[in-house]
C-alpha positions, 0 to 999 in steps of 0.5 A: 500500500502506499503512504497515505497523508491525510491533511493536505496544505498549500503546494499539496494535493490528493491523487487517486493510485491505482495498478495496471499489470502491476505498476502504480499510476495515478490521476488527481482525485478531483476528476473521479466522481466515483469508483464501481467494480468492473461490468460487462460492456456493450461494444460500440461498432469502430471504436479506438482499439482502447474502448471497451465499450459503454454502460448504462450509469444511472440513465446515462451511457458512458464510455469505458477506456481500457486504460492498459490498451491505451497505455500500451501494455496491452488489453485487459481481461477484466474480472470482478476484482477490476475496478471502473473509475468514473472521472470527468473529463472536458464536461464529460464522464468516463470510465477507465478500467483499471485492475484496482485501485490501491490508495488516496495519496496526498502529494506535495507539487515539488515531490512530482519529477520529470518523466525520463526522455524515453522516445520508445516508452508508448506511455511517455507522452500521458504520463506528467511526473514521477513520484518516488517513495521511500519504499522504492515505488514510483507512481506515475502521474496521468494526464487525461487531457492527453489520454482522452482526446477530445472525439467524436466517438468518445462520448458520455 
């Protein structure tokens, strides 16, 4: 598990961790609205290889993201321990499948490190900062603005 800080203060702000075939990443907490297990999608005709699909969240139909294709580490196979993050995204809700979500992190601004100059990493450009910890673990911060490109068929 990672460290938890429950008071946050100027230049600090939570982040939401969660795992995708093994690594931590995380996005800022004030995009998620809410985090639901996994459920079967319907699949929408020619869509990015990275969508799964859409589901029905209370009346209204919302695009699932697998964010381990998007990412380039390869489709999941969801299962009931996969968890879906419902988080907004330019006035629109999204989900984005991920195989759990493990903590709520406090993080102070000068603790994010630049991302290493990787041209072959597919990630590289959503990912925003690096933040290390005592244990040996680096979160990687996600920008959903460049994740989640703002289409037509991307909808919600």
């Amino acid at each position: 598990m990672l460290q938890t800080i429950s008071h946050n203060a100027q230049g600090k702000h939570d982040v939401i961790a969660f795992k995708l075939t093994d690594q931590d990443f995380c996005i800022d907490i004030g995009l998620v609205r809410e985090i639901r297990g996994w459920s079967p999608t319907t699949v929408l005709p020619h869509a990015p290889h990275y969508v799964r699909g859409v589901i029905n969240l209370r009346g209204s139909v919302v695009t699932v993201v697998d964010l381990s294709a998007r990412l380039g580490f390869g489709a999941s196979e969801p299962t009931h321990r996969h968890v879906v993050i419902i988080a907004m995204h330019e006035g629109r809700i999204v989900g984005l499948l991920a195989d759990l979500v493990s903590d709520i992190v406090t993080i102070s601004d000068d603790s994010i490190q630049a991302v290493p100059d990787i041209a072959s990493d597919p990630a590289h450009e959503f990912i925003t900062g690096m933040i290390t910890f005592d244990d040996g673990r680096i979160l990687r911060k996600i920008d959903l603005m460049q994740l989640l490109p703002d289409a037509p068929q991307y909808g919600g």
